[in-house]
VMD Tcl script that builds the backbone (N, CA, C; Angstrom):
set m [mol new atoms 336]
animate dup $m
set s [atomselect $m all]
$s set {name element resname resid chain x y z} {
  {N N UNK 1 A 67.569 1.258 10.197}
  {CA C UNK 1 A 67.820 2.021 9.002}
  {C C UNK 1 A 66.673 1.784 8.020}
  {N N UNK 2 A 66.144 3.167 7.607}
  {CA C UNK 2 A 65.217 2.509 6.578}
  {C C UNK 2 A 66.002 2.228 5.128}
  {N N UNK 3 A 64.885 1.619 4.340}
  {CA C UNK 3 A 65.497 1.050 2.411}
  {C C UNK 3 A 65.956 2.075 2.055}
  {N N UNK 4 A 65.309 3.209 2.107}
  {CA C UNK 4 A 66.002 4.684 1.556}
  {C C UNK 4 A 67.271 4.753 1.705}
  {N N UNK 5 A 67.750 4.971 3.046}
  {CA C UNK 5 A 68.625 5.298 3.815}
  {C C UNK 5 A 69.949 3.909 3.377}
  {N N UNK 6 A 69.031 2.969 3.512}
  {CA C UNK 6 A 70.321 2.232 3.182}
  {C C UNK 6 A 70.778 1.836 1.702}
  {N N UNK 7 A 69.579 2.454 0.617}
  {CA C UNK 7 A 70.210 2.614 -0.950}
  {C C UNK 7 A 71.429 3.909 -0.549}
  {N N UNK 8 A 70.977 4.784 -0.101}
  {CA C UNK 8 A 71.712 6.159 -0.172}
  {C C UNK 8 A 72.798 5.782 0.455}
  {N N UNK 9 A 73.182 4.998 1.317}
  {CA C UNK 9 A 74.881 4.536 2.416}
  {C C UNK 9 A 75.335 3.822 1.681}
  {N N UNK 10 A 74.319 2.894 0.632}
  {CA C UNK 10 A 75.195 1.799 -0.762}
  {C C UNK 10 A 75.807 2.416 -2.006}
  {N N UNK 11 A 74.873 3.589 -2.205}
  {CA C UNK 11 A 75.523 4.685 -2.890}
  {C C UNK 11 A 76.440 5.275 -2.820}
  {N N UNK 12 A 76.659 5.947 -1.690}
  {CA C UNK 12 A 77.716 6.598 -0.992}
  {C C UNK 12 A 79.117 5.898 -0.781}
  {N N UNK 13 A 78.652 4.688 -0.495}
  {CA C UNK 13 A 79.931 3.900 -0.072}
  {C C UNK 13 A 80.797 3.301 -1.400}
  {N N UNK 14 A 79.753 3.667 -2.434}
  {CA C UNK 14 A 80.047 2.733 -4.222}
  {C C UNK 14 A 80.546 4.201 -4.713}
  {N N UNK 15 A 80.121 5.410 -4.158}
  {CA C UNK 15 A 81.068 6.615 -4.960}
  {C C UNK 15 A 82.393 6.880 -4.396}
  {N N UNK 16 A 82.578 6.576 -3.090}
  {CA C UNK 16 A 83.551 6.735 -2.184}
  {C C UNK 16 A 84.466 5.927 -2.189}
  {N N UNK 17 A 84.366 4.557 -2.512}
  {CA C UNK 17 A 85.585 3.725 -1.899}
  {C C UNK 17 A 85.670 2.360 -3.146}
  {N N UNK 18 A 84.691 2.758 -4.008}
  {CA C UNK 18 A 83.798 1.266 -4.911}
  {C C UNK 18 A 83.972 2.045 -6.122}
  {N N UNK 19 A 84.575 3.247 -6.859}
  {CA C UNK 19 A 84.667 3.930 -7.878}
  {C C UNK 19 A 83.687 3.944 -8.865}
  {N N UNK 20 A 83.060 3.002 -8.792}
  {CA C UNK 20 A 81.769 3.120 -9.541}
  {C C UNK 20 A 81.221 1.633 -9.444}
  {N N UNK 21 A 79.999 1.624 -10.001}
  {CA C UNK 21 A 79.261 0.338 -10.202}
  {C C UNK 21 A 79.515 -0.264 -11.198}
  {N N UNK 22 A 79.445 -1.484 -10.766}
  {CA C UNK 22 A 79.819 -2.904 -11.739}
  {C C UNK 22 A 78.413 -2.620 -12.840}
  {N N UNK 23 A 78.583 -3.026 -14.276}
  {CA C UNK 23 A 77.703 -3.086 -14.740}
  {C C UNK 23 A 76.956 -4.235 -14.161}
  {N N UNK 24 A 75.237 -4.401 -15.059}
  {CA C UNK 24 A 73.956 -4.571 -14.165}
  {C C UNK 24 A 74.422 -5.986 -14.213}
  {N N UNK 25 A 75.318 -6.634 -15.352}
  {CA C UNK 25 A 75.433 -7.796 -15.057}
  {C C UNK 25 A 75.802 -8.632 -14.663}
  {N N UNK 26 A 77.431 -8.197 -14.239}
  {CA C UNK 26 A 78.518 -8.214 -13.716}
  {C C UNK 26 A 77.779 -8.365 -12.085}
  {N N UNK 27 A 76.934 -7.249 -11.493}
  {CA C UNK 27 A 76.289 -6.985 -10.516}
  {C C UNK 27 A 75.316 -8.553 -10.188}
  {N N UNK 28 A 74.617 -8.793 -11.591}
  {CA C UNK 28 A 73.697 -10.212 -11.116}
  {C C UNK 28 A 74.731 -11.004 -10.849}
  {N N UNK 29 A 75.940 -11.175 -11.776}
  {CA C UNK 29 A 76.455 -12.376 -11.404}
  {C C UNK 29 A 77.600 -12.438 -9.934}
  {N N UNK 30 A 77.810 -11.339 -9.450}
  {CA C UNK 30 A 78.291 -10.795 -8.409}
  {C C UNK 30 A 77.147 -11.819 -6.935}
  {N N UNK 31 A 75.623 -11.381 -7.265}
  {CA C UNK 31 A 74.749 -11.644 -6.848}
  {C C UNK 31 A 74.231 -13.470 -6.229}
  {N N UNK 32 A 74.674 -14.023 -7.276}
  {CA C UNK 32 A 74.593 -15.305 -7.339}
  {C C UNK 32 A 75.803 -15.966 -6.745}
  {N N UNK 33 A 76.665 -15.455 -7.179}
  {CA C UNK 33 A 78.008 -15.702 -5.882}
  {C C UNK 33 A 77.789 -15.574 -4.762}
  {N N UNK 34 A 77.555 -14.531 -4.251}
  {CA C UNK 34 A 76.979 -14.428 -2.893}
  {C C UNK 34 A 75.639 -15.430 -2.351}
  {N N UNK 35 A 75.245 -15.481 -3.202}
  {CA C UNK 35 A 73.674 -16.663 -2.975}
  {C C UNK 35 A 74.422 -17.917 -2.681}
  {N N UNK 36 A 75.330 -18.526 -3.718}
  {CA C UNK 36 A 76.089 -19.337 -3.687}
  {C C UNK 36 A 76.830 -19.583 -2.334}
  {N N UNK 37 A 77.397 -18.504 -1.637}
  {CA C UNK 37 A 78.354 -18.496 -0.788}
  {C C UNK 37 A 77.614 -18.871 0.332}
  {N N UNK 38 A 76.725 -18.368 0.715}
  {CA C UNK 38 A 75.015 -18.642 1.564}
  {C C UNK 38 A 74.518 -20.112 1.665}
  {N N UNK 39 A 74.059 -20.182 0.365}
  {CA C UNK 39 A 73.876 -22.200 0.067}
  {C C UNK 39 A 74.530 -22.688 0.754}
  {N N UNK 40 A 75.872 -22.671 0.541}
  {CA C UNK 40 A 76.957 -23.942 1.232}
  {C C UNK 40 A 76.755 -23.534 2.614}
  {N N UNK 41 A 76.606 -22.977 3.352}
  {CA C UNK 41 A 76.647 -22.534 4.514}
  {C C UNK 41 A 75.653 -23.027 4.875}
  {N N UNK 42 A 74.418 -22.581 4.497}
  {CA C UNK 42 A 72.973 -23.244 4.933}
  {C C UNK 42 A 73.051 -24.645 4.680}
  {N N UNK 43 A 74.044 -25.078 3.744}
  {CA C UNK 43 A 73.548 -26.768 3.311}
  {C C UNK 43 A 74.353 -27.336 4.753}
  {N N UNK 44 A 75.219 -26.667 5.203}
  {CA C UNK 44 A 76.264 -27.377 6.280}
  {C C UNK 44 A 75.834 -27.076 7.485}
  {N N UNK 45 A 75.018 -25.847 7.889}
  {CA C UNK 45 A 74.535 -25.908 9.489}
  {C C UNK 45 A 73.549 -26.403 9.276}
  {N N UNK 46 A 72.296 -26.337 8.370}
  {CA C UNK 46 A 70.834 -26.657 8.725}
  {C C UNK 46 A 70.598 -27.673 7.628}
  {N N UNK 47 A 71.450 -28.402 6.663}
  {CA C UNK 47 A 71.001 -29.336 6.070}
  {C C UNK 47 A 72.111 -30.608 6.346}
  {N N UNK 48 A 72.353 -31.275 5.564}
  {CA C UNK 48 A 72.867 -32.661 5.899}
  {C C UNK 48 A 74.406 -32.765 5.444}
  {N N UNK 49 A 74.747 -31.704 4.559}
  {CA C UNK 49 A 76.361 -31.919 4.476}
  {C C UNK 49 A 77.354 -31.176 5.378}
  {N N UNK 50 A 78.225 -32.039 5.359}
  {CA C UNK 50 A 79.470 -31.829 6.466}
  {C C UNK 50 A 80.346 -30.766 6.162}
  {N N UNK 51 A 80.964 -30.404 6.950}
  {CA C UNK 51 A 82.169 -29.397 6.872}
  {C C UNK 51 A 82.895 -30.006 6.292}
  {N N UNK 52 A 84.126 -29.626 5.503}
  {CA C UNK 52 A 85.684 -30.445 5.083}
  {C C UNK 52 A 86.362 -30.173 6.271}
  {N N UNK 53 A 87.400 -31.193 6.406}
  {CA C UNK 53 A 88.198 -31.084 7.414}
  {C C UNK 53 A 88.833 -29.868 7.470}
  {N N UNK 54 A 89.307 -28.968 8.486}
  {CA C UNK 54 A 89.858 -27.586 8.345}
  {C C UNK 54 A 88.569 -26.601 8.419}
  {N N UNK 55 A 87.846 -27.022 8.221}
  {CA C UNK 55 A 86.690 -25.426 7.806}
  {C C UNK 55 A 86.115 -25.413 9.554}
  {N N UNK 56 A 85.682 -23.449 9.727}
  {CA C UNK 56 A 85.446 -23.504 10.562}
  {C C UNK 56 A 84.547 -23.358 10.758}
  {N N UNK 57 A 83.750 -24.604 11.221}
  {CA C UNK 57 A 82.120 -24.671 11.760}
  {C C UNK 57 A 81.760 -23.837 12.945}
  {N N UNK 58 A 82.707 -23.806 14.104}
  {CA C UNK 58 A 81.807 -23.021 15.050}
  {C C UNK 58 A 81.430 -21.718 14.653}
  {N N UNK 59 A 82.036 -21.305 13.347}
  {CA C UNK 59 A 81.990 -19.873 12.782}
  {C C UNK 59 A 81.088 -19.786 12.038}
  {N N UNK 60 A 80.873 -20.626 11.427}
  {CA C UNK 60 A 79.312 -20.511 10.324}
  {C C UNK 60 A 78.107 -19.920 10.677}
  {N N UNK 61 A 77.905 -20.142 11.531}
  {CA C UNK 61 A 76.431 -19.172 11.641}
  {C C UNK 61 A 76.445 -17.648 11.571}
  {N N UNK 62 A 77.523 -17.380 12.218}
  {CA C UNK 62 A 77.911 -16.172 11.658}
  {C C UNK 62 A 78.000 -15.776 10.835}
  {N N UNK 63 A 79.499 -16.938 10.155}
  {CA C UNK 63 A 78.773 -16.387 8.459}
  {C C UNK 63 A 77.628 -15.847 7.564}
  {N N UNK 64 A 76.870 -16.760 8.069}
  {CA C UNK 64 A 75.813 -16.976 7.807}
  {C C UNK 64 A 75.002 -15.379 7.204}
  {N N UNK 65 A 75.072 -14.651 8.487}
  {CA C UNK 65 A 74.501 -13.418 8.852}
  {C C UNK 65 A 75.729 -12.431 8.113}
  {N N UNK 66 A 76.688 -12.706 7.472}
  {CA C UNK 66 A 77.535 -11.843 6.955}
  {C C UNK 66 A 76.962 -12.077 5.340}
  {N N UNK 67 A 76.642 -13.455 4.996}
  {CA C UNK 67 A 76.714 -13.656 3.559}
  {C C UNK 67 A 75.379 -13.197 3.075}
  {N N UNK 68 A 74.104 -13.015 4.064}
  {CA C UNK 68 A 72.890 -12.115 3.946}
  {C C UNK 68 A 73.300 -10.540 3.867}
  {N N UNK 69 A 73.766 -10.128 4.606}
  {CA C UNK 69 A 74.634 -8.752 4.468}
  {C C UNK 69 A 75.269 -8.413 2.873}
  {N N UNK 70 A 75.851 -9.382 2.677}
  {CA C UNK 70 A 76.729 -9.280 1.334}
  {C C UNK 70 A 75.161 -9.259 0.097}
  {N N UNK 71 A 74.338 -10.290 -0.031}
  {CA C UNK 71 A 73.404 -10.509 -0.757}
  {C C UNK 71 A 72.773 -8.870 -0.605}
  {N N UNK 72 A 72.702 -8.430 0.409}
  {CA C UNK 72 A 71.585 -7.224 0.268}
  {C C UNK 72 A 72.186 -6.236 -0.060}
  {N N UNK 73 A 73.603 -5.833 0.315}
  {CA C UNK 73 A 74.544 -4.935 -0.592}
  {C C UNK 73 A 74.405 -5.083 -1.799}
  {N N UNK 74 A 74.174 -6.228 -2.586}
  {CA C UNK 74 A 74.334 -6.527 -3.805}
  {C C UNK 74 A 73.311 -5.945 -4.573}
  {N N UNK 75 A 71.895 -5.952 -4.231}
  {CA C UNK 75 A 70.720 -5.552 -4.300}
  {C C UNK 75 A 70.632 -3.923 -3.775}
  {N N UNK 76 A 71.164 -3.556 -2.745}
  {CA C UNK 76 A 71.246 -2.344 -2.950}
  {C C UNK 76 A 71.688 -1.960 -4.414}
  {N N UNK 77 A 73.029 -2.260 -4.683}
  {CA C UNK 77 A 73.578 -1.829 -5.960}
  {C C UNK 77 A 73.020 -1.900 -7.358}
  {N N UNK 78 A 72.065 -3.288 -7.515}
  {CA C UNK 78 A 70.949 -3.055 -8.341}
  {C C UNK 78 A 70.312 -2.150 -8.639}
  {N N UNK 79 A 69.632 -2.436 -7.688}
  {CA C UNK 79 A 68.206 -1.655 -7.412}
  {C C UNK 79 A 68.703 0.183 -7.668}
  {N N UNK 80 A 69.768 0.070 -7.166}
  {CA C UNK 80 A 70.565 2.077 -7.437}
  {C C UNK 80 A 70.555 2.252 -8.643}
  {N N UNK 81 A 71.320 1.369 -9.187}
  {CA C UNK 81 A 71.836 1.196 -10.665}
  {C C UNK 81 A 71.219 1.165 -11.694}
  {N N UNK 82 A 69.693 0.668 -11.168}
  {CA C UNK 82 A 68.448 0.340 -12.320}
  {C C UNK 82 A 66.921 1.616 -11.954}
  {N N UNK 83 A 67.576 2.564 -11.113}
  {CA C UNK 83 A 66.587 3.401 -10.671}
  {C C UNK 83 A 65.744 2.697 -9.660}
  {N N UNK 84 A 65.662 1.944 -8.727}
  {CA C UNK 84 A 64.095 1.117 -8.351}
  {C C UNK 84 A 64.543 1.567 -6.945}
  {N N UNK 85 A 63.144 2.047 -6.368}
  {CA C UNK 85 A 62.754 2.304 -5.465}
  {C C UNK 85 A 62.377 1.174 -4.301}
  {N N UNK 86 A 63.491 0.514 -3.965}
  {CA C UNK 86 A 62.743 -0.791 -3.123}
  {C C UNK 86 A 62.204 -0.555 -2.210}
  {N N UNK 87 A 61.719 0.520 -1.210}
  {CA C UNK 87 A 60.676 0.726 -0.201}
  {C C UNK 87 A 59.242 1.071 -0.637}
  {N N UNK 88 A 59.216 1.623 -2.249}
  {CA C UNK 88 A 57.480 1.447 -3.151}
  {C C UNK 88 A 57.900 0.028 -3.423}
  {N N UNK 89 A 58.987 -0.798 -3.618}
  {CA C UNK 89 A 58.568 -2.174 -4.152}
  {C C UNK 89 A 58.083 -2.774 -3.765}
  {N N UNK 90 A 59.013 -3.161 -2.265}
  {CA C UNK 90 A 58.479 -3.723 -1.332}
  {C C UNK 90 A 56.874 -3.246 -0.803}
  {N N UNK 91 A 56.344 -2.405 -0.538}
  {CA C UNK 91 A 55.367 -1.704 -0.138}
  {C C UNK 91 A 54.181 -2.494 -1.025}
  {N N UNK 92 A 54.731 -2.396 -2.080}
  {CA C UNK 92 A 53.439 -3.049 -3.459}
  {C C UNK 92 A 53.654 -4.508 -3.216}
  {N N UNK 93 A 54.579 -5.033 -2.655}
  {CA C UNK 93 A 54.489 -6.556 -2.905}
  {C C UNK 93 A 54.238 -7.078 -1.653}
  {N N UNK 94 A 54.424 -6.004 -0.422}
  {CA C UNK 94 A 53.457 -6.975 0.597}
  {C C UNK 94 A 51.671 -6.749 0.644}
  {N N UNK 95 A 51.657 -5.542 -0.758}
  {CA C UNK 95 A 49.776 -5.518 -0.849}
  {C C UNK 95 A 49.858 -6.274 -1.610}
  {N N UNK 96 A 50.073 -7.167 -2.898}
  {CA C UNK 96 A 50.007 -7.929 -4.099}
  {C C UNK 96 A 49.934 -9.136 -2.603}
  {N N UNK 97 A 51.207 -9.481 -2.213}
  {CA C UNK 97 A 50.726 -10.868 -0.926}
  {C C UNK 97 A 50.374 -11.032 -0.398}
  {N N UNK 98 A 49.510 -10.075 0.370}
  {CA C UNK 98 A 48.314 -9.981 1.345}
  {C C UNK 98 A 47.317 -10.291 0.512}
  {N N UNK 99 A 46.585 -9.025 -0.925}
  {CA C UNK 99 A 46.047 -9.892 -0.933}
  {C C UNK 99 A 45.685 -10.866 -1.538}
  {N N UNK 100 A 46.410 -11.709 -2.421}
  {CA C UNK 100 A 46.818 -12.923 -2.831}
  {C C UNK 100 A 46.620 -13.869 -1.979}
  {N N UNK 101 A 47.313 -14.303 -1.128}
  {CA C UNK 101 A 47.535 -15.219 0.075}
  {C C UNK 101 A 46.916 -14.885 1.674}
  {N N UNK 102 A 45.776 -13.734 1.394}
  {CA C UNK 102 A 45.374 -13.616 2.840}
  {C C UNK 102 A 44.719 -14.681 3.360}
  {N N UNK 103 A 43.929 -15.684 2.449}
  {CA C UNK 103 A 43.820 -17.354 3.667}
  {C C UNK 103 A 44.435 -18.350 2.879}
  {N N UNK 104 A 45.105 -18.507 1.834}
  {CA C UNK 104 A 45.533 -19.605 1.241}
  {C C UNK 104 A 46.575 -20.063 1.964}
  {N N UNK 105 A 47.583 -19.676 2.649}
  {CA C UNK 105 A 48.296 -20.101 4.265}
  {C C UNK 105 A 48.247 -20.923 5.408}
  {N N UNK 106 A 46.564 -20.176 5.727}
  {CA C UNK 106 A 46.428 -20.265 6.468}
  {C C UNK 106 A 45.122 -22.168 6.535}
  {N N UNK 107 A 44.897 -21.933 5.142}
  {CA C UNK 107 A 44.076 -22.814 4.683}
  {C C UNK 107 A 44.963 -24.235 4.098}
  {N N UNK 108 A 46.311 -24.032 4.154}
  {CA C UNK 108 A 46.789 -25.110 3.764}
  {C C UNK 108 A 47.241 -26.371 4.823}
  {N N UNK 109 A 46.707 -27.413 4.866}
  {CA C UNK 109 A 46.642 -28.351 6.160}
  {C C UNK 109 A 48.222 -28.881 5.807}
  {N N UNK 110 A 49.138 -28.235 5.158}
  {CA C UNK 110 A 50.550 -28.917 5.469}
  {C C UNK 110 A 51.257 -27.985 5.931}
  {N N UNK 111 A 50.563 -26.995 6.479}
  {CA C UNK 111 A 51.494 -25.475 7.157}
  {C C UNK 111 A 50.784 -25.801 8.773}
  {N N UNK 112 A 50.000 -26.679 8.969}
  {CA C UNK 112 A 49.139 -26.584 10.145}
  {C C UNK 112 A 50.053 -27.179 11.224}
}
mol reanalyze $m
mol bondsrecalc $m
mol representation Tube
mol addrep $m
Protein backbone atom coordinates (compact mmCIF):
# COMPACT_ATOMS: atom_id res chain seq x y z
CA UNK A 1 0.00 0.00 0.00
CA UNK A 2 1.39 3.23 -0.72
CA UNK A 3 1.35 6.57 2.18
CA UNK A 4 -1.32 8.01 -0.05
CA UNK A 5 -3.40 5.17 -0.11
CA UNK A 6 -3.04 4.43 3.35
CA UNK A 7 -3.84 8.31 4.62
CA UNK A 8 -6.99 7.89 2.31
CA UNK A 9 -8.13 4.04 4.13
CA UNK A 10 -7.28 6.18 7.65
CA UNK A 11 -9.58 8.66 6.41
CA UNK A 12 -12.14 6.60 5.27
CA UNK A 13 -12.16 4.36 8.10
CA UNK A 14 -12.23 7.81 10.69
CA UNK A 15 -15.45 9.01 8.47
CA UNK A 16 -17.04 5.64 8.52
CA UNK A 17 -16.84 3.97 11.75
CA UNK A 18 -14.46 6.76 13.95
CA UNK A 19 -17.19 9.76 13.48
CA UNK A 20 -14.68 12.11 13.32
CA UNK A 21 -11.16 12.95 14.50
CA UNK A 22 -9.95 13.40 17.89
CA UNK A 23 -8.64 16.83 18.16
CA UNK A 24 -4.71 17.29 17.22
CA UNK A 25 -4.13 16.83 20.81
CA UNK A 26 -6.11 14.42 22.13
CA UNK A 27 -4.55 12.60 18.82
CA UNK A 28 -0.70 13.32 20.28
CA UNK A 29 -1.66 12.10 23.43
CA UNK A 30 -3.56 9.10 21.94
CA UNK A 31 0.00 8.75 20.24
CA UNK A 32 2.19 8.40 23.19
CA UNK A 33 -0.05 5.78 24.62
CA UNK A 34 0.50 3.73 21.95
CA UNK A 35 4.42 4.46 22.08
CA UNK A 36 3.96 3.63 25.63
CA UNK A 37 2.14 0.40 24.96
CA UNK A 38 5.25 -0.59 22.50
CA UNK A 39 8.00 0.35 25.28
CA UNK A 40 6.77 -2.20 27.70
CA UNK A 41 6.72 -4.73 25.17
CA UNK A 42 10.12 -3.98 23.73
CA UNK A 43 11.47 -3.52 27.39
CA UNK A 44 10.15 -7.32 28.04
CA UNK A 45 11.17 -9.27 24.79
CA UNK A 46 14.43 -7.44 23.84
CA UNK A 47 15.44 -5.71 27.04
CA UNK A 48 15.89 -6.99 30.60
CA UNK A 49 12.46 -6.77 32.32
CA UNK A 50 10.26 -9.65 33.01
CA UNK A 51 6.75 -10.41 32.30
CA UNK A 52 4.30 -10.28 35.56
CA UNK A 53 3.05 -13.43 36.39
CA UNK A 54 -0.17 -14.06 34.13
CA UNK A 55 0.98 -11.95 31.10
CA UNK A 56 1.28 -13.56 27.91
CA UNK A 57 4.80 -13.73 26.70
CA UNK A 58 4.60 -16.22 23.98
CA UNK A 59 2.24 -13.51 22.52
CA UNK A 60 4.35 -10.48 22.65
CA UNK A 61 6.06 -10.34 19.66
CA UNK A 62 3.12 -10.19 18.07
CA UNK A 63 2.05 -7.64 19.91
CA UNK A 64 4.64 -6.14 19.16
CA UNK A 65 3.76 -5.80 15.34
CA UNK A 66 0.12 -4.79 16.36
CA UNK A 67 1.29 -1.84 18.69
CA UNK A 68 3.48 -0.48 15.45
CA UNK A 69 0.20 -0.80 13.50
CA UNK A 70 -1.65 1.18 16.18
CA UNK A 71 1.37 3.97 16.30
CA UNK A 72 1.05 4.44 12.45
CA UNK A 73 -2.78 4.70 12.48
CA UNK A 74 -2.19 7.32 14.87
CA UNK A 75 0.02 9.27 12.52
CA UNK A 76 -2.07 8.61 9.76
CA UNK A 77 -4.70 10.62 11.70
CA UNK A 78 -2.28 13.43 12.28
CA UNK A 79 -0.78 13.89 9.47
CA UNK A 80 -4.85 13.93 7.76
CA UNK A 81 -5.86 16.20 10.33
CA UNK A 82 -2.93 18.71 9.96
CA UNK A 83 -2.99 18.58 6.02
CA UNK A 84 0.70 16.83 5.65
CA UNK A 85 1.53 14.97 2.94
CA UNK A 86 3.73 12.14 4.41
CA UNK A 87 4.95 10.57 1.07
CA UNK A 88 6.58 14.55 0.08
CA UNK A 89 7.69 14.23 3.82
CA UNK A 90 9.12 11.35 3.87
CA UNK A 91 10.60 11.84 0.30
CA UNK A 92 12.38 15.22 1.68
CA UNK A 93 13.70 13.54 4.71
CA UNK A 94 15.33 10.63 3.15
CA UNK A 95 17.16 13.58 0.76
CA UNK A 96 17.87 15.89 4.02
CA UNK A 97 19.54 12.08 5.41
CA UNK A 98 21.29 11.08 2.64
CA UNK A 99 22.67 13.97 2.34
CA UNK A 100 23.54 14.72 5.81
CA UNK A 101 24.79 11.30 6.81
CA UNK A 102 26.00 9.93 3.41
CA UNK A 103 29.56 8.87 5.22
CA UNK A 104 29.14 9.94 8.76
CA UNK A 105 27.72 6.11 9.33
CA UNK A 106 29.66 4.74 7.67
CA UNK A 107 32.73 6.60 9.18
CA UNK A 108 31.78 5.94 12.66
CA UNK A 109 34.19 3.07 14.16
CA UNK A 110 31.31 2.18 16.81
CA UNK A 111 28.81 1.11 13.95
CA UNK A 112 31.81 -1.02 12.47
Amino acid sequence: MKISEFQKRTDDWIKEYGVRYFDERTNMLVLMEEVGELSRLMARVYGEQSFKKGEDAANARKRIGEELADILFVIGCLSNQMDIYLERELEASFEKKTIRDRHRHKNNPDLS
